[in-house]
C-alpha positions as CSV (number, residue, x, y, z in Angstrom):
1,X,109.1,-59.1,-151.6
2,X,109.3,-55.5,-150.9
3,X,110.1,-55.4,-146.7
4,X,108.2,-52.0,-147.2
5,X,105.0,-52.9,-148.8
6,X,102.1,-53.0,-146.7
7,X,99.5,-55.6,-146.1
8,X,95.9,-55.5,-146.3
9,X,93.0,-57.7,-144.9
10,X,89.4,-57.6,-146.0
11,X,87.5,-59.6,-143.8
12,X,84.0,-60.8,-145.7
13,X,83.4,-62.2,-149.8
14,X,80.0,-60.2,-150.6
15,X,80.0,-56.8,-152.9
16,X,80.9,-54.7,-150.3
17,X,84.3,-57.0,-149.5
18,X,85.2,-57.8,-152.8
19,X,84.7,-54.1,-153.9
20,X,87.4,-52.9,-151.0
21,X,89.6,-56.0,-152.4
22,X,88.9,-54.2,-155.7
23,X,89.9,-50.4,-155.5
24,X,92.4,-51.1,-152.9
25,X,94.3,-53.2,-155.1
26,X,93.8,-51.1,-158.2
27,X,95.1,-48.2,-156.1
28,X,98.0,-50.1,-154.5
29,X,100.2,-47.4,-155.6
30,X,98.5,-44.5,-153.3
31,X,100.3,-46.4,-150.9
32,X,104.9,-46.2,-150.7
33,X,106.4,-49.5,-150.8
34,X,103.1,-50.8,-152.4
35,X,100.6,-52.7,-150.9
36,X,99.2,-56.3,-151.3
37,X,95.7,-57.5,-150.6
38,X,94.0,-60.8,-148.5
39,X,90.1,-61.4,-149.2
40,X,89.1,-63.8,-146.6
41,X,85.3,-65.6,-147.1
42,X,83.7,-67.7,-144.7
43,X,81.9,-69.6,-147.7
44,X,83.3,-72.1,-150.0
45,X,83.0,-69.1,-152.7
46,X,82.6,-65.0,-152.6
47,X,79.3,-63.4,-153.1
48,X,77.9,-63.1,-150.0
49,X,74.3,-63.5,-150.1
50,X,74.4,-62.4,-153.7
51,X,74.0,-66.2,-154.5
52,X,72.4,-67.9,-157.9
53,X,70.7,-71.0,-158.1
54,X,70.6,-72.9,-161.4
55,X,69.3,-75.7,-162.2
56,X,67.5,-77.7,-165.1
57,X,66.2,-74.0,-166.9
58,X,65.5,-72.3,-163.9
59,X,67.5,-69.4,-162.0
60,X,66.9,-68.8,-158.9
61,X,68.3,-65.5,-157.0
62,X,68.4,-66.3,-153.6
63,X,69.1,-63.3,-152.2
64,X,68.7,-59.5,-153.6
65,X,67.0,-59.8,-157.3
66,X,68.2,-56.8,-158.6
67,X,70.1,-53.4,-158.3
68,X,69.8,-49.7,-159.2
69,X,70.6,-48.4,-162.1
70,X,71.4,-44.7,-160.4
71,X,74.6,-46.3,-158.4
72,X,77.7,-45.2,-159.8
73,X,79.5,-47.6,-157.7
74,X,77.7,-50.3,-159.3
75,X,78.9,-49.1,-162.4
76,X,82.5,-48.6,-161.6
77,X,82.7,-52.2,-161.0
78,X,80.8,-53.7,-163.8
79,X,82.8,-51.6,-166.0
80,X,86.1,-52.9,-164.2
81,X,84.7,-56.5,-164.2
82,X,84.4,-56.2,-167.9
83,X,80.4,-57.4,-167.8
84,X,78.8,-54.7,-169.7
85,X,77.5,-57.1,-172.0
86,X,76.4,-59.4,-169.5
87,X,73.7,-56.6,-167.3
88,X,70.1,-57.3,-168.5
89,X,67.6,-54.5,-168.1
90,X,64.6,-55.3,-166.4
91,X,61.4,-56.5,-168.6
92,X,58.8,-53.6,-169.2
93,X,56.5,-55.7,-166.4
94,X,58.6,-54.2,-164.0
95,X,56.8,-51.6,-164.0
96,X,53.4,-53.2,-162.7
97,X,53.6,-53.8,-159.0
98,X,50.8,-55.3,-156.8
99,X,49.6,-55.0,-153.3
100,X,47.0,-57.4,-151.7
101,X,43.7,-55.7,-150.4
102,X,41.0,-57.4,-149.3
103,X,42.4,-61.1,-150.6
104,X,43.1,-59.5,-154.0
105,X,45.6,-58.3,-156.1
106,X,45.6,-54.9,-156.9
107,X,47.6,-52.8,-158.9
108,X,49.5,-49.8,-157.1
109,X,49.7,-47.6,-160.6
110,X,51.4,-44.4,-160.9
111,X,48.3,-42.9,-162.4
112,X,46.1,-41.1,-160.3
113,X,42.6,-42.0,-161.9
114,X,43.6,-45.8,-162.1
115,X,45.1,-45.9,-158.8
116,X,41.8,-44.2,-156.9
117,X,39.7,-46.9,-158.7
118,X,42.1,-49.8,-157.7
119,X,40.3,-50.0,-154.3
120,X,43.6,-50.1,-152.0
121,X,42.5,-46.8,-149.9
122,X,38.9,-45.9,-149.5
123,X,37.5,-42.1,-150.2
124,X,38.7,-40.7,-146.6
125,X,42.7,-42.3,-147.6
126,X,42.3,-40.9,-151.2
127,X,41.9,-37.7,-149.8
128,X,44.0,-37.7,-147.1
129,X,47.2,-38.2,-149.8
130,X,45.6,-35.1,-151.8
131,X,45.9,-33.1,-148.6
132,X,49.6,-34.3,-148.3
133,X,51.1,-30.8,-149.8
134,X,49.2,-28.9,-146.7
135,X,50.7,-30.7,-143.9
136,X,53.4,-29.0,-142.6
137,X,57.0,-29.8,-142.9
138,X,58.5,-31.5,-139.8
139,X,61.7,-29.6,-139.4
140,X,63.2,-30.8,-136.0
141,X,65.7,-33.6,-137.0
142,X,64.3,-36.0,-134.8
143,X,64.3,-39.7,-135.8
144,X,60.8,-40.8,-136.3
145,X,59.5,-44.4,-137.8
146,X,58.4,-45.4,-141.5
147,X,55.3,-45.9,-140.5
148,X,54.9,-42.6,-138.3
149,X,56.1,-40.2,-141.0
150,X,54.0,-41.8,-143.5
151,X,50.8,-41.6,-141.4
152,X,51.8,-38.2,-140.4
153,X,52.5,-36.9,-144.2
154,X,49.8,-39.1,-146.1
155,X,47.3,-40.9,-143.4
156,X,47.1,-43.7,-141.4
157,X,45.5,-45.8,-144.7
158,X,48.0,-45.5,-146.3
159,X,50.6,-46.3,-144.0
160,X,48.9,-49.7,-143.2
161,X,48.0,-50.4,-147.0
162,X,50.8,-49.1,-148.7
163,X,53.9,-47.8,-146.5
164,X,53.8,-50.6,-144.6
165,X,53.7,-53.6,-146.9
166,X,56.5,-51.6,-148.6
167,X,58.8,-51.6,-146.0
168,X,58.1,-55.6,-146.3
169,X,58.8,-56.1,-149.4
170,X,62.8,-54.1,-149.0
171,X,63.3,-54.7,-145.4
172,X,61.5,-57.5,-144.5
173,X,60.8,-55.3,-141.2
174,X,58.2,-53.5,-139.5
175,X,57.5,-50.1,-140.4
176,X,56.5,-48.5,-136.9
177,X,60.0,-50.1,-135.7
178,X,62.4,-49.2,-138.6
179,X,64.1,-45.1,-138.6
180,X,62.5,-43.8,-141.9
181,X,66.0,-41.8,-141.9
182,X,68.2,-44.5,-141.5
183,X,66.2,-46.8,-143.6
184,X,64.2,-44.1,-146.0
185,X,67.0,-41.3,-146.2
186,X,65.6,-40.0,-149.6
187,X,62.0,-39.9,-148.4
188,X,63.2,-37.8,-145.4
189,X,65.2,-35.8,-147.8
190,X,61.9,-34.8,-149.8
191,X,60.2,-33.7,-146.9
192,X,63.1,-31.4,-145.6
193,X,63.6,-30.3,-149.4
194,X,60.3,-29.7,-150.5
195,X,58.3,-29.6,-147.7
196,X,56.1,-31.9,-148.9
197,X,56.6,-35.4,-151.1
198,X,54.3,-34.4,-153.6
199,X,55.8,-31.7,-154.6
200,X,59.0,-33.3,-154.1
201,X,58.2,-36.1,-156.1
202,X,57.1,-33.2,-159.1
203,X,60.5,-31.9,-159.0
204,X,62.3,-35.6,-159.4
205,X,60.1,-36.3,-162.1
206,X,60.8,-32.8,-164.2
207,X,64.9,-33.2,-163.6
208,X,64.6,-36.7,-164.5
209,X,64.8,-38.3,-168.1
210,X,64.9,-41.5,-167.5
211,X,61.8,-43.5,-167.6
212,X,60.0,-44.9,-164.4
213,X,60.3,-48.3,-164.2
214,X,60.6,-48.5,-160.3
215,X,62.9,-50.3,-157.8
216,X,61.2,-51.9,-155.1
217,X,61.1,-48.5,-152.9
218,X,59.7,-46.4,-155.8
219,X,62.6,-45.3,-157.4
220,X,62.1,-44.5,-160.8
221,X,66.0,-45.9,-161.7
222,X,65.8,-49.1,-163.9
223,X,66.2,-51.9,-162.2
224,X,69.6,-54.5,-163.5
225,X,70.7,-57.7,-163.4
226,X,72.9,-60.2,-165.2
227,X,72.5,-63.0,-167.6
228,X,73.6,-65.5,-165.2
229,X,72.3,-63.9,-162.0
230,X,73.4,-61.7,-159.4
231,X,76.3,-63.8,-158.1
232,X,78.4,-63.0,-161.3
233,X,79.4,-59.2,-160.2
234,X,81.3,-60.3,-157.1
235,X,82.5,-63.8,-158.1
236,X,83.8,-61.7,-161.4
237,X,85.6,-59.4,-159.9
238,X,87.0,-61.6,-157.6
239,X,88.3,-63.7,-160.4
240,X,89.7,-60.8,-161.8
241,X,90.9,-58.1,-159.1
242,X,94.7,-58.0,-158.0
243,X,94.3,-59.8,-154.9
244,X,94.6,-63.0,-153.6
245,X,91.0,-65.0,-152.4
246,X,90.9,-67.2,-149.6
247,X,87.6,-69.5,-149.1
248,X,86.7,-71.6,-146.6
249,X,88.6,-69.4,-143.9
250,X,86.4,-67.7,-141.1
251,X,88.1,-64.7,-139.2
252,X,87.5,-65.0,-135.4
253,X,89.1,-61.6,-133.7
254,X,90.9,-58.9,-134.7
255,X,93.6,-57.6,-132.2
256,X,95.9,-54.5,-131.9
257,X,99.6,-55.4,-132.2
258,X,102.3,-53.5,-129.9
259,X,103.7,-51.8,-133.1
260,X,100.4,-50.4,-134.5
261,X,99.5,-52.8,-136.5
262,X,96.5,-55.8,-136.5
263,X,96.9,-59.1,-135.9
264,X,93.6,-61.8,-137.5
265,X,93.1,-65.1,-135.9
266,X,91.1,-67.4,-137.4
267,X,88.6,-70.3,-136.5
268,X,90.8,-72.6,-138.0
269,X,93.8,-71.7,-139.7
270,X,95.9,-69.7,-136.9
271,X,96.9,-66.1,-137.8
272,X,97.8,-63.5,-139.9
273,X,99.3,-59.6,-139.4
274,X,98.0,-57.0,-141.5
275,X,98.7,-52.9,-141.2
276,X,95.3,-52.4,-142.6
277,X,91.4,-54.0,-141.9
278,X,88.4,-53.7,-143.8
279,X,85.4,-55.7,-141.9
280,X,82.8,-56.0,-144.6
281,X,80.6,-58.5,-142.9
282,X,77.4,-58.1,-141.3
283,X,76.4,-56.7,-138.0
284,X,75.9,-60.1,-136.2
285,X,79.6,-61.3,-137.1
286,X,81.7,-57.9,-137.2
287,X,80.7,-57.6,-133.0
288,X,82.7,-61.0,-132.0
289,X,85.7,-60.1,-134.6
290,X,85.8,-56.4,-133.1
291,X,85.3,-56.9,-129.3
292,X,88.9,-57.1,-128.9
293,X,89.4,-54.0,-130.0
294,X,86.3,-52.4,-128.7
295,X,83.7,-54.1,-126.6
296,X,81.7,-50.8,-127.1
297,X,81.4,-50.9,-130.5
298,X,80.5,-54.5,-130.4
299,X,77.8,-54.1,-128.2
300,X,76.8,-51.4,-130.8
301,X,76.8,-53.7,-133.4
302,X,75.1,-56.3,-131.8
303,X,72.1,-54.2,-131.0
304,X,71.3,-54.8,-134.7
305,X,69.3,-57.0,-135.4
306,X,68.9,-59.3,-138.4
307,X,65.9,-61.5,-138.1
308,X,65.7,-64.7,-140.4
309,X,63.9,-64.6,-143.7
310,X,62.7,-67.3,-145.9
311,X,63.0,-68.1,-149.9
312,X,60.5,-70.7,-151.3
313,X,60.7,-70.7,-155.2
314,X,58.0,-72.6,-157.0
315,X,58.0,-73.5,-160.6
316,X,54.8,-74.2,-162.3
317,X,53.4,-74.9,-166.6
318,X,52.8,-71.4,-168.3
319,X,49.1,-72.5,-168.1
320,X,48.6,-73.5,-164.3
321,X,49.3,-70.3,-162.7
322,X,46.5,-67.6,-165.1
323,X,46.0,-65.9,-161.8
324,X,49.1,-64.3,-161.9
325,X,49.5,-61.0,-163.7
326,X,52.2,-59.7,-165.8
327,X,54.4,-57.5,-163.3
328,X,57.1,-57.2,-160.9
329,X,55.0,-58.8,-157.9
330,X,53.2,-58.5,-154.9
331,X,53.3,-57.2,-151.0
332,X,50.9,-58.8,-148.9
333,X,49.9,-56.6,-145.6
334,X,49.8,-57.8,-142.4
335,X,45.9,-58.9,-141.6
336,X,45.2,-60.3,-145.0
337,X,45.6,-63.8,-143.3
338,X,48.3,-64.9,-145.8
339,X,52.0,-65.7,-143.9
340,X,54.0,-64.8,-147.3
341,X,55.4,-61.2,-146.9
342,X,55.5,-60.6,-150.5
343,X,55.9,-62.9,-154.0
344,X,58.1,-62.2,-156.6
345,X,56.9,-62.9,-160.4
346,X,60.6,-63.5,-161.4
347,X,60.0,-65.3,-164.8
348,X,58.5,-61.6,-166.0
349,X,61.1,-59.5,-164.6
350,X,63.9,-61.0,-166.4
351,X,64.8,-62.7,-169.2
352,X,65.7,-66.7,-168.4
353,X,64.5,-67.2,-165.0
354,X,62.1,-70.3,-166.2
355,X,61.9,-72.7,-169.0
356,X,59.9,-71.5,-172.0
357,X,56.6,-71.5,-171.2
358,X,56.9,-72.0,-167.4
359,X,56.0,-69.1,-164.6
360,X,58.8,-69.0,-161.7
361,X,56.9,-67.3,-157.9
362,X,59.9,-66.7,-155.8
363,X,57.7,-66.0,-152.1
364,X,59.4,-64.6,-148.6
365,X,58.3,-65.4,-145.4
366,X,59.8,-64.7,-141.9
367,X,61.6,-61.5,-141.2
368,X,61.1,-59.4,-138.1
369,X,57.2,-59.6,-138.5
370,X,57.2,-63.8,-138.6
371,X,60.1,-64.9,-137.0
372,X,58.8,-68.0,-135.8
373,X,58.3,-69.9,-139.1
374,X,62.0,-69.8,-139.5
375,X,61.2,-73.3,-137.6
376,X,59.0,-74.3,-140.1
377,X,59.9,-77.8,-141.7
378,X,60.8,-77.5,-145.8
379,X,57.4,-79.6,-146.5
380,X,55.5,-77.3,-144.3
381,X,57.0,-74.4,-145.8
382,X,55.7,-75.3,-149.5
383,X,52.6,-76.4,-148.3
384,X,52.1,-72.6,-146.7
385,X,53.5,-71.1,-149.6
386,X,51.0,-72.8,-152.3
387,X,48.4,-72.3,-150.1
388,X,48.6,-68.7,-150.1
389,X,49.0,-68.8,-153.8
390,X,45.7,-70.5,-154.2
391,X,43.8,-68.2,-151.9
392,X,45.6,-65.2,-153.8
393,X,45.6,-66.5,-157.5
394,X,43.9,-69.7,-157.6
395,X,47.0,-71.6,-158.4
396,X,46.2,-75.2,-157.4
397,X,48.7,-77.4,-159.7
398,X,51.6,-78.9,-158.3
399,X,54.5,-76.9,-158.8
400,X,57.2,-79.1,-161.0
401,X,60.2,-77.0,-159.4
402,X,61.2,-76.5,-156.0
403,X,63.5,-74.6,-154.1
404,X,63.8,-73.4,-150.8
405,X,66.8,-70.9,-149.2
406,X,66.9,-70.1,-145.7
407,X,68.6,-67.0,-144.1
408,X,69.0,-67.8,-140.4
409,X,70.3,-63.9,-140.2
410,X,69.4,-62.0,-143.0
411,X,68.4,-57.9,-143.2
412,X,69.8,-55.8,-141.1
413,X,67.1,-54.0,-139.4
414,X,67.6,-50.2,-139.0
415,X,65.5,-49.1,-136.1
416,X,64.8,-46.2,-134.3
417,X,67.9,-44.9,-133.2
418,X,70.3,-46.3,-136.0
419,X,72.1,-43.2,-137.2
420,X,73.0,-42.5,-133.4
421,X,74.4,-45.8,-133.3
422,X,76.4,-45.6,-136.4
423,X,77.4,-42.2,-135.3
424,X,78.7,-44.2,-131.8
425,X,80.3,-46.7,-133.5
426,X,82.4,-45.2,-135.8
427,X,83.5,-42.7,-133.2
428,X,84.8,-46.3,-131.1
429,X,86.8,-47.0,-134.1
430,X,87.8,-43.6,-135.4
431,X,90.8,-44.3,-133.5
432,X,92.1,-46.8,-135.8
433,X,92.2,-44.8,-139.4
434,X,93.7,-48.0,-140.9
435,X,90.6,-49.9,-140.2
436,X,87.2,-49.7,-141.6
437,X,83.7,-51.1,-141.9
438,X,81.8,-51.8,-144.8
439,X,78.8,-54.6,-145.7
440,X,75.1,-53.0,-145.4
441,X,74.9,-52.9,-141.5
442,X,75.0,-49.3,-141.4
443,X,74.8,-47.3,-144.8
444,X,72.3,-49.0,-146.9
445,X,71.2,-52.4,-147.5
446,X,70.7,-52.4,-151.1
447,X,73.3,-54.0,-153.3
448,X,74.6,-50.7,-154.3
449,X,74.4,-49.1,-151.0
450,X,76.8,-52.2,-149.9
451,X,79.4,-51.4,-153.1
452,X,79.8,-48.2,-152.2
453,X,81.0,-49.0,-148.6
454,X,83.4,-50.7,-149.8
455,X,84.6,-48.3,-152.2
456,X,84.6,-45.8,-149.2
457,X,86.2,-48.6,-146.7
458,X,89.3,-49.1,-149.6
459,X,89.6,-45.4,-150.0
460,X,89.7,-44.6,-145.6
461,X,92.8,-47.3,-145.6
462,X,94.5,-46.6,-148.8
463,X,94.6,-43.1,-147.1
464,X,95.7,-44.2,-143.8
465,X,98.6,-46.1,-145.0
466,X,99.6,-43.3,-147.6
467,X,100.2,-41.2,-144.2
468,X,100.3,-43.7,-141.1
469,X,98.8,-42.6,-137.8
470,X,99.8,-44.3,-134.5
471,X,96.6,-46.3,-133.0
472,X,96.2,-45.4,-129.5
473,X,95.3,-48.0,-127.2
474,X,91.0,-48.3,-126.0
């Protein structure tokens, strides 16, 4: 081995880890002497919570369902994974999208005429969103909640019936809590850019020519997936990339060494030195691997919170479910007396999620609205799940497939206040250039937002070690 070449450690097996393992090690040579690569995952495989259930006909995505199709990031990798053939677009029902009002499904449609008749805002919230282009523009920079901004910009009725439920269905958090610009950034950008989101949303539509088909924010990107699941992007690259994978092995701290360098412990397996760290876990297990270095930036992290959320598939005959529309799925407000946040229609999103002529419901409960039922039993769980389904869409036949996931820590939740803490953060840690953060604690929880921070984590210590900078102690 080279004495010269350089070590890296990426801390953390989902997207955002594996992408750092990725472009670090296809760029080894921005670094003299060379540079070779560590991936360490907690789990017995990578993926983080990109994880796909199989079994018998049906696929199950435990965690996210889908990504973007307007991340490059997302593409880079694909590409470099060689699974171009295997992304699957999503099916043409992804268009429809459902909200509950009044203990019924009704269908949020992007046109105006059909929408107003839907019944999900009465005549005062109907007008109060054509009013939206005369309220003024808030200029002042100031952080302000989901559920404020949209109540400010399109009415109160709207926030409760439609913002709200929304911010659900991606976050599985509660609007009046969560930073519209940490959480929202390109629904603050409309207002600062346009002054108003209809007209802003006018001007995306003219310099667009892509066709809507939605993402679950409103994006009108196409949503993408892969034959076999979600799981396949990271475990494929991991496969492939020019590192070396270790499983099964759970980082515990991460020190400063006398010459500049980092030293890893583990839980387990002792320790290893490495001139270079990319932490690409989540908020809740970066703190404890960072307090060594800085206890302020841990207590940072720690502040966010990731409350637990809740997966209950259900599996039922093609002809036992009619209640259930053709579409992407549904949110479910707060105050409609159902418990689920939201149900996914997964067998009409993409192609083989179910056997033929079978209808696969993937419903969420729990996250920072319902934390209790996190304590829920597995058979209590179904029975709360079906029973929501029968008052929603008289589904009353036993389901002939179950599965049940359970995410003790799962979103990241990016209250009021989150950019300043991000801001705080990486000003604790600026002073180690050779180590970085990625994962979707702080930048974007999506799947794509996560890829990209691990693009950006590889290219901050690939620098760094092209031109070494002396840490200086905390």
């Amino acid at each position: 081995m080279n004495p010269a070449m350089k070590k890296l450690v990426v801390i953390g097996g989902g997207i955002s880890g594996v992408a750092a393992a990725w472009r670090a090690a296809a760029q080894a040579d921005r670094v003299p002497g060379g540079l070779e690569v560590h991936l360490f995952e907690r789990d017995a495989a990578p993926g983080g919570k990109a994880r796909t259930h199989r079994q018998d006909g049906w696929l199950v995505e435990t965690g996210p369902t889908a990504f973007m199709g307007d991340e490059p990031a997302v593409d880079e990798l694909v590409a470099a994974a060689g699974l171009e053939s295997e992304r699957i677009a999503a099916d043409e029902a992804a268009a429809h999208r459902f909200v509950v009002r009044g203990g019924t499904m009704r269908e949020v449609s992007a046109n105006p005429i059909r929408f107003a008749r839907s019944g999900i805002l009465g005549p005062a919230g109907l007008l109060r969103i054509a009013l939206e282009p005369l309220v003024p523009a808030r200029r002042d920079g100031a952080d302000e909640s989901v559920w404020s901004f949209a109540a400010r910009r399109i009415g109160r009725q709207a926030a409760d019936r439609l913002i709200a439920p929304m911010v659900l269905g991606v976050f599985a958090g509660d609007a009046r809590r969560l930073s519209l610009p940490a959480a929202f950034p390109r629904l603050a950008a409309l207002e600062r850019e346009h002054g108003s989101l209809v007209r802003g949303m006018i001007a995306l539509k003219r310099s667009r020519s892509a066709r809507p088909r939605g993402g679950p924010a409103g994006s009108s990107a196409p949503l993408w997936s892969f034959r076999e699941g979600m799981q396949t992007l990271p475990r494929a690259l991991a496969r492939r990339g020019r590192f070396e994978v270790h499983c099964g092995a759970a980082a515990a701290a991460i020190e400063a060494t006398a010459d500049g360098r980092f030293r890893v412990r583990f839980e387990r397996d002792g320790a290893c030195d490495a001139d270079a760290v990319v932490v690409a876990t989540e908020p809740w297990a970066a703190a404890p691997l960072l307090r060594p270095l800085s206890p302020e930036a841990a207590r940072e992290l720690d502040g966010i919170t990731c409350p637990p959320v809740l997966v209950v598939a259900l599996g039922y005959h093609g002809d036992a479910a009619p209640g259930i529309p053709r579409g992407f799925g549904v949110l479910v407000p707060r105050g409609e007396g159902l418990r689920i946040l939201g149900c996914l229609f997964d067998t009409y999103l993409f192609p083989g999620r179910s056997p033929e002529r079978h209808l696969l419901l993937r419903a969420m409960l729990g996250g920072a609205v319902d934390p209790e039922i996190a304590g829920a039993d597995d058979a209590a769980l179904v029975a709360t799940v079906r029973e929501d389904l029968r008052r929603l869409a008289g589904i009353t036949a036993t389901p002939v497939f179950v599965s049940i996931t359970r995410w003790p820590r799962a979103i990241p939740q990016y209250e009021l206040g989150h950019l300043d803490r991000v801001r705080r953060i990486e000003e604790r840690l600026s002073r180690w250039p050779a180590l970085a953060l990625a994962g979707n604690g702080l930048h974007g929880i999506a799947f794509g937002k996560a890829a990209a921070a691990g693009l950006r984590a590889a290219d901050r210590v690939l620098e760094a070690l092209a031109r070494p900078v002396t840490a200086r102690a905390d």
